[in-house]
VOPAGU-2260 file (C-alpha; in pm, 1 decimal, decimal comma):
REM VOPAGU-2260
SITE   aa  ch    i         X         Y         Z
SITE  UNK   A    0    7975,0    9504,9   20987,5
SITE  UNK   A    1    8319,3    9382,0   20813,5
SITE  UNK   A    2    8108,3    9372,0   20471,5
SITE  UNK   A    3    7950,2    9678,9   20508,6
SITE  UNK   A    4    8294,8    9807,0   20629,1
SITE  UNK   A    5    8449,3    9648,3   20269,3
SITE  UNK   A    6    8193,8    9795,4   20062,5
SITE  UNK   A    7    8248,8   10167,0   20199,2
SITE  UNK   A    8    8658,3   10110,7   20165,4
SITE  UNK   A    9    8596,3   10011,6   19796,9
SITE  UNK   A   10    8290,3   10290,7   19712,3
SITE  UNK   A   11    8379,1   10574,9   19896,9
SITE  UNK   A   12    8773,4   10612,7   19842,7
SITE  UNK   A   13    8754,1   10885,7   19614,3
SITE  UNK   A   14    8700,9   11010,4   19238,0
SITE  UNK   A   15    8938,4   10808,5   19030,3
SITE  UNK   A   16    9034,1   10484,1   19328,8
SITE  UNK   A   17    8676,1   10375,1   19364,7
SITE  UNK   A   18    8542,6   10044,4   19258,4
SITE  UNK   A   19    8141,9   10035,6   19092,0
SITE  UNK   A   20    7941,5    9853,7   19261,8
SITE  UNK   A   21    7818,3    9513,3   19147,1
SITE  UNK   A   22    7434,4    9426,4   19147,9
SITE  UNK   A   23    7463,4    9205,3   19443,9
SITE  UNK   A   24    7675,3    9444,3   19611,6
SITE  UNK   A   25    7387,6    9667,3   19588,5
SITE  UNK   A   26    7138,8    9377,2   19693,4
SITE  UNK   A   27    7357,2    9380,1   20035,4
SITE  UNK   A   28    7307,9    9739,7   20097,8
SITE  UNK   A   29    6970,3    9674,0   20080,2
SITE  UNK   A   30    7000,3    9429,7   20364,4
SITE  UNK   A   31    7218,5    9664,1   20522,1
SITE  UNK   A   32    6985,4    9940,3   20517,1
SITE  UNK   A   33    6690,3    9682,0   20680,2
SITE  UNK   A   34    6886,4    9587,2   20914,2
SITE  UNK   A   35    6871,3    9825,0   21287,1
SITE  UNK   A   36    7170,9    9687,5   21396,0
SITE  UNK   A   37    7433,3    9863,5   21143,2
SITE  UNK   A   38    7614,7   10213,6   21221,0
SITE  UNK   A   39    7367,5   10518,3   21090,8
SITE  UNK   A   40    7693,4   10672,5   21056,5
SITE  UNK   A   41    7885,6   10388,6   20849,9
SITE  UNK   A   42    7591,6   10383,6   20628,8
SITE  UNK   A   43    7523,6   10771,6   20583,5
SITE  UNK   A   44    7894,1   10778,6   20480,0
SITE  UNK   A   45    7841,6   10507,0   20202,3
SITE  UNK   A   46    7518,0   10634,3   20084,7
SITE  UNK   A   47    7688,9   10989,3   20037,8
SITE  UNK   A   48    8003,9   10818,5   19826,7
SITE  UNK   A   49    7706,6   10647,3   19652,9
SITE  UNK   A   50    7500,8   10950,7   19533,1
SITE  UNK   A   51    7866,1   11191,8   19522,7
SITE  UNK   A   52    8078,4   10989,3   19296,3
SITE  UNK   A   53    7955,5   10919,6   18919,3
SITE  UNK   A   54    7735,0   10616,6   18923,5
SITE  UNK   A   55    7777,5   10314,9   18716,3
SITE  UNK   A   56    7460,8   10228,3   18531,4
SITE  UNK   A   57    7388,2    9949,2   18776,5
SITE  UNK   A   58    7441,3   10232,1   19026,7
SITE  UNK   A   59    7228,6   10534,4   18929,1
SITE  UNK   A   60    6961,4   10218,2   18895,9
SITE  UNK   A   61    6959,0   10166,9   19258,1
SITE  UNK   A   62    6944,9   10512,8   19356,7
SITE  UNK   A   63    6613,1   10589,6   19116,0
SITE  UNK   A   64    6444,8   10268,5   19231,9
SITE  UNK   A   65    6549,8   10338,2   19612,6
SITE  UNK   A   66    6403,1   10724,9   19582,2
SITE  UNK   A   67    6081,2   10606,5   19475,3
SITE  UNK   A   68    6060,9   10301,5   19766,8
SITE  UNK   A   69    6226,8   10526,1   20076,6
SITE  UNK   A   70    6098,1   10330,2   20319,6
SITE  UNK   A   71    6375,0   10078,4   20273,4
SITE  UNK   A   72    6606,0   10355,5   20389,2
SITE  UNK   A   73    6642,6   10455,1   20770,3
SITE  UNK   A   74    6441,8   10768,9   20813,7
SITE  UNK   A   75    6739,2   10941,0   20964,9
SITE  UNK   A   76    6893,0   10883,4   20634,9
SITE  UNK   A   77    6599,0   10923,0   20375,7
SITE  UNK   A   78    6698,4   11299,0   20277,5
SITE  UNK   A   79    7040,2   11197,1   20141,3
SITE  UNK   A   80    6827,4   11010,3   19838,0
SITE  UNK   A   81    6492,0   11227,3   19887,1
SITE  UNK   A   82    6722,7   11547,0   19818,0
SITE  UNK   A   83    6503,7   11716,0   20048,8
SITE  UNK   A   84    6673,8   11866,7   20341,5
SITE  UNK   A   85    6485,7   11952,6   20701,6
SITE  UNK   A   86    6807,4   12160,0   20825,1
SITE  UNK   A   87    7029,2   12383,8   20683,4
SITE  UNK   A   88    7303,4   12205,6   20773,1
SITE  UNK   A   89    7161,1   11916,2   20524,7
SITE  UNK   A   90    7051,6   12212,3   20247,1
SITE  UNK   A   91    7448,3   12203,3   20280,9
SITE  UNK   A   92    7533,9   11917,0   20276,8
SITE  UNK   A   93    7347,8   11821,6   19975,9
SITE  UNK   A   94    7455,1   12160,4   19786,8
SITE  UNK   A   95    7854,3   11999,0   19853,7
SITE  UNK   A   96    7758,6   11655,6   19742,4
SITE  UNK   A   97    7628,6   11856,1   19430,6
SITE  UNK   A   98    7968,1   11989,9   19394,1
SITE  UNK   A   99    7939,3   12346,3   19541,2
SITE  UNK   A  100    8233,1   12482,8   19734,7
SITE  UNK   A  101    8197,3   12646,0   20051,9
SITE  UNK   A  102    8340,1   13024,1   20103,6
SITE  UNK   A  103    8592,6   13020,6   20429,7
SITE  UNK   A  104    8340,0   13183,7   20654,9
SITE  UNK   A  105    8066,8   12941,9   20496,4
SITE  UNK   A  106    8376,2   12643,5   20605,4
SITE  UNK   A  107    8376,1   12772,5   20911,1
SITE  UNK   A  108    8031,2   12783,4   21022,7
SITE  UNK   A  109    7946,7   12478,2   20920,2
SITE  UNK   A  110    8278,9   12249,2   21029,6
SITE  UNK   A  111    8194,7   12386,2   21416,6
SITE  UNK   A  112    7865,9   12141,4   21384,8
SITE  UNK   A  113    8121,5   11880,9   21403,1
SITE  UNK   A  114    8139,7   11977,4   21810,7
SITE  UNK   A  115    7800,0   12022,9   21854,6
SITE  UNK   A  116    7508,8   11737,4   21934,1
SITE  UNK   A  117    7430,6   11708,2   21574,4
SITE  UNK   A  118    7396,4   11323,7   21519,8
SITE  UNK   A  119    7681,7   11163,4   21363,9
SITE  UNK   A  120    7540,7   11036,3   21008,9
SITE  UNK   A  121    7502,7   11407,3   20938,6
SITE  UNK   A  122    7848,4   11536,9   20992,5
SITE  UNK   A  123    7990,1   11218,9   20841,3
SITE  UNK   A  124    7782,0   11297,5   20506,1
SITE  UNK   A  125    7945,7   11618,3   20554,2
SITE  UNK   A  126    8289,5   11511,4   20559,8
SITE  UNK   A  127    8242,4   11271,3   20304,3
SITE  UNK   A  128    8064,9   11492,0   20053,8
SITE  UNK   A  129    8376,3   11743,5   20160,8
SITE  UNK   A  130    8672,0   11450,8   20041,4
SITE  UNK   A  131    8510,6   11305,5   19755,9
SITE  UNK   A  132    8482,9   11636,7   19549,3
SITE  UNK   A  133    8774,4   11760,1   19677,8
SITE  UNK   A  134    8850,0   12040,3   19944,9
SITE  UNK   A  135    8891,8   12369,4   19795,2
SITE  UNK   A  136    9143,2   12583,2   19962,0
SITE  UNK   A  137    8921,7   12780,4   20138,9
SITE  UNK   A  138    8769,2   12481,5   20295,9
SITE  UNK   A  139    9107,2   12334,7   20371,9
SITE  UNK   A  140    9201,6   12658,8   20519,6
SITE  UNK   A  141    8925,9   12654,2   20752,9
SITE  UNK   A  142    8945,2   12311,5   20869,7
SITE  UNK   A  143    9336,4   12399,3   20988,2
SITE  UNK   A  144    9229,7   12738,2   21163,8
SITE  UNK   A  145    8971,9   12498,0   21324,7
SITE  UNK   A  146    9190,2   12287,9   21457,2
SITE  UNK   A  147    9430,4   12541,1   21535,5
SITE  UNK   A  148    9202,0   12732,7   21765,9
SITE  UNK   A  149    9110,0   12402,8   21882,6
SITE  UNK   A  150    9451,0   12337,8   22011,3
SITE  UNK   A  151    9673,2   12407,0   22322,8
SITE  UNK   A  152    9959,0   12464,0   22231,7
SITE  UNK   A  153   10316,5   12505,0   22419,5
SITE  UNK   A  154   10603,1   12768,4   22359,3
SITE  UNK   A  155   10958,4   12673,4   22454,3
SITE  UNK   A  156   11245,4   12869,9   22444,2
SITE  UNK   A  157   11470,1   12601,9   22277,5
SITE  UNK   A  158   11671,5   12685,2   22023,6
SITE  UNK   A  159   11585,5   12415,4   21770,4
SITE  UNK   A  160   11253,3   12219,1   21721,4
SITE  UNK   A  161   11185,0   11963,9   21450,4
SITE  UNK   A  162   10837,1   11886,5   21411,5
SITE  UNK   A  163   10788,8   11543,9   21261,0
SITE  UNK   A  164   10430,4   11569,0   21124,0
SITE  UNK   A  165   10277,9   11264,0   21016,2
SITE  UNK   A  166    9926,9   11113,6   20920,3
SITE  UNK   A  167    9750,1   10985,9   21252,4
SITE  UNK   A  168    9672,4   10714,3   21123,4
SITE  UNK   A  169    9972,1   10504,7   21149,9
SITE  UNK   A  170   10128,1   10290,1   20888,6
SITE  UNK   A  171   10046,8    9913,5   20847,0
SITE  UNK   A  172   10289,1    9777,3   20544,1
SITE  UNK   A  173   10635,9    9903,1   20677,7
SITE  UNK   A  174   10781,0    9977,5   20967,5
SITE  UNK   A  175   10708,5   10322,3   21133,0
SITE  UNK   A  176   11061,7   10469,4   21223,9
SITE  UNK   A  177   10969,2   10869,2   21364,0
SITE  UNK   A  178   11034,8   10781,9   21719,0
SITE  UNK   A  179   11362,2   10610,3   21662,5
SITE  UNK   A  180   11512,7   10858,9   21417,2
SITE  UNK   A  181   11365,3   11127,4   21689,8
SITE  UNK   A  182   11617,1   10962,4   21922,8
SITE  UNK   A  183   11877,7   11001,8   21655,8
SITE  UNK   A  184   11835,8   11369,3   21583,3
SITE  UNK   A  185   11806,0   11404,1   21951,6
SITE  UNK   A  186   12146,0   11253,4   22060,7
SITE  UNK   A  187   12248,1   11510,1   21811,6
SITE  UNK   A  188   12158,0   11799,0   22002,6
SITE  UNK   A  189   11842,0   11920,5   21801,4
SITE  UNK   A  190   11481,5   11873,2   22016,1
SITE  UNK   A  191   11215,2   11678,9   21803,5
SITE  UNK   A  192   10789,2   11670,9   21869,4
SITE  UNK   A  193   10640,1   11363,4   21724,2
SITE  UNK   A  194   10246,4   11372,1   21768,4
SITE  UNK   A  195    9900,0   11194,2   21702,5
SITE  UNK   A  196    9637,2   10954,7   21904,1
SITE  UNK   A  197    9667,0   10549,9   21982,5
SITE  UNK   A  198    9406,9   10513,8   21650,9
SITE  UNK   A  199    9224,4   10623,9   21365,4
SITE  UNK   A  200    9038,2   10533,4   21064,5
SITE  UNK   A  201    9077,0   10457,0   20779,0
SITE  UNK   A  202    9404,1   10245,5   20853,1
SITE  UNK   A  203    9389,8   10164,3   21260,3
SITE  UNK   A  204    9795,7   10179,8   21197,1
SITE  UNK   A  205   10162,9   10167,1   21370,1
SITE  UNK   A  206   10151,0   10514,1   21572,7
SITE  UNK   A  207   10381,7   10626,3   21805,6
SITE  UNK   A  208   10172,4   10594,5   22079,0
SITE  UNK   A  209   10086,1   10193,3   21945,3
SITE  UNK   A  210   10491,3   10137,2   21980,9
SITE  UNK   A  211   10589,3   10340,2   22332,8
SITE  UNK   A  212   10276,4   10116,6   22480,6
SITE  UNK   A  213   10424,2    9802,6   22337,8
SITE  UNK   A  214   10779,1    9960,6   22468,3
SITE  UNK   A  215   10631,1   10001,6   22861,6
SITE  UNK   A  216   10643,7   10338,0   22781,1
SITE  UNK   A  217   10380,9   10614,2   22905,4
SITE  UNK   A  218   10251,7   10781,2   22577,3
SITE  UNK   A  219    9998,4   11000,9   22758,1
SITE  UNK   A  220   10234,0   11332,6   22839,1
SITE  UNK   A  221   10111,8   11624,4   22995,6
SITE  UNK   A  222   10242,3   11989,4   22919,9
SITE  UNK   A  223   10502,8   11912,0   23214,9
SITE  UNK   A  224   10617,6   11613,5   23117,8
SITE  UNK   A  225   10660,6   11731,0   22750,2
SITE  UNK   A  226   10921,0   12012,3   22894,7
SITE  UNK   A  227   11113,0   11754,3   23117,0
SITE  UNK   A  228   11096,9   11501,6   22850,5
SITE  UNK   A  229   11279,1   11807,4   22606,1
SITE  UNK   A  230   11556,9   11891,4   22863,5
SITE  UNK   A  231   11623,9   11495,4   22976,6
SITE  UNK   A  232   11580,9   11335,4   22676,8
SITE  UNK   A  233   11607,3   11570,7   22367,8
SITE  UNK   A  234   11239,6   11422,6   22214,1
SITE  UNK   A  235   10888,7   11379,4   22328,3
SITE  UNK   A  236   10543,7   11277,1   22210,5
SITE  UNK   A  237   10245,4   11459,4   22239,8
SITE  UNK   A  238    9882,6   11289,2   22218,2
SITE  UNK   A  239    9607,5   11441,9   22075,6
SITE  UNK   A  240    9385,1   11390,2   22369,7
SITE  UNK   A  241    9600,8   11611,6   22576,2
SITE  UNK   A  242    9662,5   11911,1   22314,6
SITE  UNK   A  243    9336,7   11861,6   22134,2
SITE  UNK   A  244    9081,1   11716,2   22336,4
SITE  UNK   A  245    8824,8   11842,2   22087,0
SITE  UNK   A  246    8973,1   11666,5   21778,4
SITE  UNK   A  247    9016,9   11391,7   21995,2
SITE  UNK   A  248    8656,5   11316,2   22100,6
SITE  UNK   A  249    8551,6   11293,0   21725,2
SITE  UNK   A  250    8757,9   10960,1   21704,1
SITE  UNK   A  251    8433,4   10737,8   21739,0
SITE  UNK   A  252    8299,6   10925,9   21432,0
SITE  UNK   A  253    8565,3   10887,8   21244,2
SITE  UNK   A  254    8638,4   10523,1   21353,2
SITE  UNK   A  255    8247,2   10440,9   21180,7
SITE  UNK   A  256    8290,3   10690,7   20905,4
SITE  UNK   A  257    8595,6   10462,7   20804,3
SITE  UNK   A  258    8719,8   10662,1   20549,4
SITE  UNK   A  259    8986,8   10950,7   20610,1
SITE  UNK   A  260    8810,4   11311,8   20647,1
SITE  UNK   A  261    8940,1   11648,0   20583,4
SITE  UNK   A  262    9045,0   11630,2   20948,0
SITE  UNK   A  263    9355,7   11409,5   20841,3
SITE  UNK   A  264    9502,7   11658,1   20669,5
SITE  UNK   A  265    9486,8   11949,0   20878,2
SITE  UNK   A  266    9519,9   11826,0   21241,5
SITE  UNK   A  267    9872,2   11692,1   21201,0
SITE  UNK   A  268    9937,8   12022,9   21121,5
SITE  UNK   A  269    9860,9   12192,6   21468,9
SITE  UNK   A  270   10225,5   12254,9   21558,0
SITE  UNK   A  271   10160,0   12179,8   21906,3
SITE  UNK   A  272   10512,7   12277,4   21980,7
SITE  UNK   A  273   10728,8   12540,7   21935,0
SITE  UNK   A  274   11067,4   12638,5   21985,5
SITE  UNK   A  275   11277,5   12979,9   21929,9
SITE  UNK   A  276   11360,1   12800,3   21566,4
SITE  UNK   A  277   11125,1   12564,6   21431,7
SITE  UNK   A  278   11094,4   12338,1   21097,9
SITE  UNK   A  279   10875,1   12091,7   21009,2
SITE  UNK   A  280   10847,0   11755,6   20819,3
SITE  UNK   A  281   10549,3   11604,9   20655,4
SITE  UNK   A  282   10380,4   11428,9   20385,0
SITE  UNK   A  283   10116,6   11387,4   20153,8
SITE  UNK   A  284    9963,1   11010,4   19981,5
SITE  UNK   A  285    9755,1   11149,0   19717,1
SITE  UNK   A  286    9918,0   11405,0   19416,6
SITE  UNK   A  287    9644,3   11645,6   19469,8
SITE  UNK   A  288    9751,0   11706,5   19824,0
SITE  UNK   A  289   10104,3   11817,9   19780,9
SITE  UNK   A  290    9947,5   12196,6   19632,5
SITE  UNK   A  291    9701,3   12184,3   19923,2
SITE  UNK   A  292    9989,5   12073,7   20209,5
SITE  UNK   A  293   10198,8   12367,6   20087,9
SITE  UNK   A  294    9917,9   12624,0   20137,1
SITE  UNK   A  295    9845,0   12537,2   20498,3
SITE  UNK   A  296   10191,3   12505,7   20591,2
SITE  UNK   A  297   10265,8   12859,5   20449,4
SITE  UNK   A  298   10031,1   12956,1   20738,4
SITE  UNK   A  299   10224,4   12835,1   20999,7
SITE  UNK   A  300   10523,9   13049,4   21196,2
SITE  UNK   A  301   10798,4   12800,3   21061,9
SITE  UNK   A  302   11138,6   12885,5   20956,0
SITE  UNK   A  303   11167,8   12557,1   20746,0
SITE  UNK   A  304   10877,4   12304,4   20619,2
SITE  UNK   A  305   10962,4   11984,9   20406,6
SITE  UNK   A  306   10688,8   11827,4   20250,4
SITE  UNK   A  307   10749,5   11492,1   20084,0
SITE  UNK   A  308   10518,0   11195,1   19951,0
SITE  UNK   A  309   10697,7   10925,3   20173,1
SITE  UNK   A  310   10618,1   10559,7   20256,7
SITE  UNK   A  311   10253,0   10508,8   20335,3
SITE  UNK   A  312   10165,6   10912,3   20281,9
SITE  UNK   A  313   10445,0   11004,1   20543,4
SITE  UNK   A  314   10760,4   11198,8   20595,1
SITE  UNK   A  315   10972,7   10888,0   20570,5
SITE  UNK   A  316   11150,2   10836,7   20262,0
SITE  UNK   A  317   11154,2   10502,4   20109,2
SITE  UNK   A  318   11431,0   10300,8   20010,9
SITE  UNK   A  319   11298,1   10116,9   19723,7
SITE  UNK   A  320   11219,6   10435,6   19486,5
SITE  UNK   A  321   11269,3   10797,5   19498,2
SITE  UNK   A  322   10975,9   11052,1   19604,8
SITE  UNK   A  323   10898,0   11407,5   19567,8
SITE  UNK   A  324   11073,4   11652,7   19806,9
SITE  UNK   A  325   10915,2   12045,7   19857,8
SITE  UNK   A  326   11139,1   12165,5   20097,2
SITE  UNK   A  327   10996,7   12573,8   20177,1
SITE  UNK   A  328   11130,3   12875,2   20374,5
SITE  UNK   A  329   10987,0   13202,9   20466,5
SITE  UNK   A  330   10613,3   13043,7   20378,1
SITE  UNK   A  331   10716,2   12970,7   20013,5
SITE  UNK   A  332   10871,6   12686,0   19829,4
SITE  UNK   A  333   11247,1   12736,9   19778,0
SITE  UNK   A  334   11266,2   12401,6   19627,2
SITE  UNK   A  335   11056,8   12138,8   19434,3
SITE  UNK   A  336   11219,3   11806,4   19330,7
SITE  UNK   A  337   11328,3   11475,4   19439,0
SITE  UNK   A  338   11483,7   11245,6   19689,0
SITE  UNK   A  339   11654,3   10922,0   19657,0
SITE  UNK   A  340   11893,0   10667,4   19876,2
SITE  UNK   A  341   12174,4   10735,7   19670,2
SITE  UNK   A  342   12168,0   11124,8   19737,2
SITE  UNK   A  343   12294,4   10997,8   20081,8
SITE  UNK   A  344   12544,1   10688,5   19980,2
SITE  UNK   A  345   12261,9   10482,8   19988,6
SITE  UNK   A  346   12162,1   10220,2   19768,0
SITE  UNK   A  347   11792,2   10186,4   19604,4
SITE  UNK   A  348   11647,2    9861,6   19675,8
SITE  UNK   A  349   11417,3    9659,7   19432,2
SITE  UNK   A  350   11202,0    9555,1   19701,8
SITE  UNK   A  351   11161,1    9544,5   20087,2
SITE  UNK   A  352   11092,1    9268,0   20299,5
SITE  UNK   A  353   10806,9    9350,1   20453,7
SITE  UNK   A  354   10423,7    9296,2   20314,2
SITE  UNK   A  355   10290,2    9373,7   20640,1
SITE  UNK   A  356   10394,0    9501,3   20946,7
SITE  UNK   A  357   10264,8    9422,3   21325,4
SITE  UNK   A  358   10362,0    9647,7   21645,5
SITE  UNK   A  359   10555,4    9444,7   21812,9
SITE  UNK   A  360   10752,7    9388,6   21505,9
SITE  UNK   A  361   10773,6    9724,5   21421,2
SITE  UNK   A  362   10899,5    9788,2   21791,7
SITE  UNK   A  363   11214,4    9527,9   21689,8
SITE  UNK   A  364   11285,8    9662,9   21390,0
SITE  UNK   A  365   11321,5   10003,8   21507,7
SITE  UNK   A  366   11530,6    9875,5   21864,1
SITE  UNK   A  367   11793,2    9708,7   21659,9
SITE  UNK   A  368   11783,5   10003,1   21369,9
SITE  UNK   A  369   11925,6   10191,8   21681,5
SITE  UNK   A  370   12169,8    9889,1   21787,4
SITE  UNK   A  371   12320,3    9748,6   21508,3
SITE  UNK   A  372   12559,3    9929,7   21275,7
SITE  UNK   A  373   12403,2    9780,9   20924,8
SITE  UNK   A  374   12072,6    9612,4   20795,2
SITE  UNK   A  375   11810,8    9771,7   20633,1
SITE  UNK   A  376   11609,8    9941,6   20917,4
SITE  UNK   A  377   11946,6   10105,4   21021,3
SITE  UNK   A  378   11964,7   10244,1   20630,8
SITE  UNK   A  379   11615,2   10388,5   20662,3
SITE  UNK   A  380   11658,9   10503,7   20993,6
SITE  UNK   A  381   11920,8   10669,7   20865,6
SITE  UNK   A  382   11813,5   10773,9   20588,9
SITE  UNK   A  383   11523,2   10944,7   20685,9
SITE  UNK   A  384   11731,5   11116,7   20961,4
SITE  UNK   A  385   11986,4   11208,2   20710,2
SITE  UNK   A  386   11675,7   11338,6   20434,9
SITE  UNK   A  387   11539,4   11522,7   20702,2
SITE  UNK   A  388   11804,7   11692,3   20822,6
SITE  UNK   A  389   11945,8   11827,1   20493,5
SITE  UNK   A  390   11641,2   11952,3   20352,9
SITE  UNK   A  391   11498,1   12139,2   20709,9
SITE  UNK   A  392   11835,2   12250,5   20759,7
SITE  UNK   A  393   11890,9   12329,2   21189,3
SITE  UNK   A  394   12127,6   12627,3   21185,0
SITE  UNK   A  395   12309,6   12434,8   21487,2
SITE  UNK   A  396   12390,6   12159,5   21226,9
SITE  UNK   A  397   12474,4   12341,6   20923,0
SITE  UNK   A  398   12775,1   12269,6   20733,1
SITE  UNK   A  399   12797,9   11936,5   20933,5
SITE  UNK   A  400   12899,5   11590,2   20738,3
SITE  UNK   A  401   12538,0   11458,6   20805,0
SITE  UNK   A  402   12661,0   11098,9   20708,9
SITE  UNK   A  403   12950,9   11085,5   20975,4
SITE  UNK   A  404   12819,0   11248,4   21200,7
SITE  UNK   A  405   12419,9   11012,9   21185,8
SITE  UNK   A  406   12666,2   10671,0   21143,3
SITE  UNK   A  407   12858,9   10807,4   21436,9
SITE  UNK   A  408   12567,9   10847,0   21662,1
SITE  UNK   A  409   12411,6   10503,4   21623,4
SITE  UNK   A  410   12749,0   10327,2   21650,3
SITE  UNK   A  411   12829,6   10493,1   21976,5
SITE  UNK   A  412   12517,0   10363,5   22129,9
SITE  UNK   A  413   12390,0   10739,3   22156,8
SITE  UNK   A  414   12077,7   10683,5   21986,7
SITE  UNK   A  415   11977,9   10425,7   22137,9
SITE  UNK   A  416   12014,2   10534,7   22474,6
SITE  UNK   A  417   11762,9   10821,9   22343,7
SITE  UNK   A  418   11539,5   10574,8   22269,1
SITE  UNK   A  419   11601,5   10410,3   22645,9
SITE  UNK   A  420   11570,8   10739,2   22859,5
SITE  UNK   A  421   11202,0   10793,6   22714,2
């Protein structure tokens, strides 16, 4: 399975990232394919990044010789190569993988198959044919309603809510810092909602749920608890099993699929809280997203949305370069630039220690960002508070010396008692 797994991460990452593949690469498909043991689903998903992308020479041999010997192909799978559907949902399917966009009703109609009993290896060609030509913006704007209307979500009446949006599946390279500079912002007086699930494909990542286990913390939170953890504590995480138990239950789908769906770019943009004022932070990896992250975002009832290509795709701002900053108000971009360390008194580092990061790690690195006065978590931590707060803007924080008052905060012990009450 890890080869199989290898070969999809290298095939099926997208137009311009993926990697031909090699004649014996092809030769272990073809035990792949034999063999009943492997994931329909894993394998639908490479077959479609193997007959959506451009093939090599090498390639587009394998795919003539397969369509004329099918029986070396599951059944289930046979009309992915055959090009001759039995459904209309594979009629679809194929017409995407050909490069035809969906209308938003068409979107629509077709992404609520993803709750229904149709197998897996269907909807993952589906989603894969979706990502590797590219989501149009109707499509994208489907998928969000979908998840939108898939969602229970809570009003509050508190007068400030920062929504730290970031991709579900979790970082693995640096450490993940939302839940610590929530704590920070929180001892500050402004409520944050972090959000997302234990784990995901493609990266299995640092989550916040991975880091308030490893804590002894309870990261399942109920609509109750997410009120009481607001008025006690001033932050609180929301899973997606609890406000999204729909979303949710397509994790084993997306955990064979391996590869990152158009789900991962609408669902951490449900907004599962609200307050009387809200802004949100987020991110984008890939340039093509940034144009598609403002459109859905200029859906949503915000008063402020930042949008920034952070570390690993996030809203966390790296030390070690600058990164592009869309900060928008009113559902439209107000500004389009770029943020950097020294913007805040920081300086930019030529490289980070880390290659790698592990939870429990991550979990120390974010404690003693919160305890000690310098070091470099403490700079990102507050950086990324500081970033965040100047471009969403809080009205209760406005015209505030964002560097005295962030330093002042962890210093006091503040934050970290934040951190402690959770």
């Amino acid at each position: 399975m890890d080869n199989l797994v290898n070969l999809l991460k290298r095939k099926g990452t997208g137009p311009t990232m993926s990697k031909s593949l090699s004649h014996e690469d092809l030769l272990q498909i073809d035990q792949f394919l034999a063999d009943s043991s492997q994931s329909l689903t894993t394998l639908s998903t490479l077959l479609t990044a193997i007959v959506t992308l451009a093939p090599s020479p090498v390639e587009l041999d394998w795919i003539n010789r397969s369509r004329m010997n099918l029986t070396k192909i599951p059944y289930e799978l046979r009309w992915l190569l055959s090009q001759t559907p039995e459904s209309e949902f594979q009629r679809v399917i194929l017409d995407c993988i050909s490069g035809t966009n969906l209308s938003r009703v068409e979107a629509r109609r077709w992404m609520d198959k993803l709750f229904s009993d149709t197998p897996d290896w269907e909807k993952a060609a589906f989603l894969e044919a979706l990502r590797l030509r590219r989501e149009s913006p109707e499509e994208n704007q489907a998928a969000h309603e979908m998840c939108l209307e898939r969602s229970h979500r809570i009003s509050t009446s508190w007068p400030e809510i920062i929504d730290i949006s970031n991709g579900y599946d979790g970082f693995n390279r640096t450490p993940y810092l939302a839940p610590f500079v929530a704590s920070v912002i929180a001892a500050l007086g402004v409520r944050v909602v972090l959000h997302g699930i234990d784990e995901v494909s493609p990266k299995q990542g640092i989550t916040t749920h991975k880091l308030l286990a490893a804590a002894g913390k309870n990261a399942i939170r109920y609509p109750a608890d997410i009120c009481h953890d607001l008025e006690r504590v001033g932050w609180t995480y929301i899973d997606q099993t609890i406000f999204s138990p729909d979303i949710a239950s397509l994790k084993p789908l997306r955990m064979a699929m391996v590869k990152r769906p158009i789900l991962a770019t609408v669902e951490k943009l449900c907004l599962p809280v609200t307050g009387a004022w809200t802004g949100m932070v987020t991110g984008y990896t890939h340039p093509p997203y940034k144009s598609k992250t403002v459109a859905l975002i200029a859906n949503l009832p915000l008063e402020s949305g930042v949008i920034i290509r952070g570390s690993e795709g996030s809203s966390q701002p790296p030390l070690d370069r600058r990164c592009p900053q869309i900060r928008m108000g009113n559902q439209q971009i107000i500004d389009d630039g770029f943020v950097r360390p020294e913007d805040f008194h920081l300086q930019t580092l030529t490289s980070l220690p880390w290659e790698s990061m592990s939870v429990e790690r991550n979990l120390q690195e974010g404690i003693d960002g919160l305890a000690n006065p310098q070091g470099i978590s403490t700079d990102l931590i507050r950086y990324h508070t500081m970033q965040l707060l100047a471009a969403v803007s809080p009205p209760s924080l406005q015209g505030k010396n964002l560097e005295t008052i962030v330093q002042n905060v962890i210093q006091s012990g503040k934050a970290l008692e934040r951190w402690a009450l959770f």
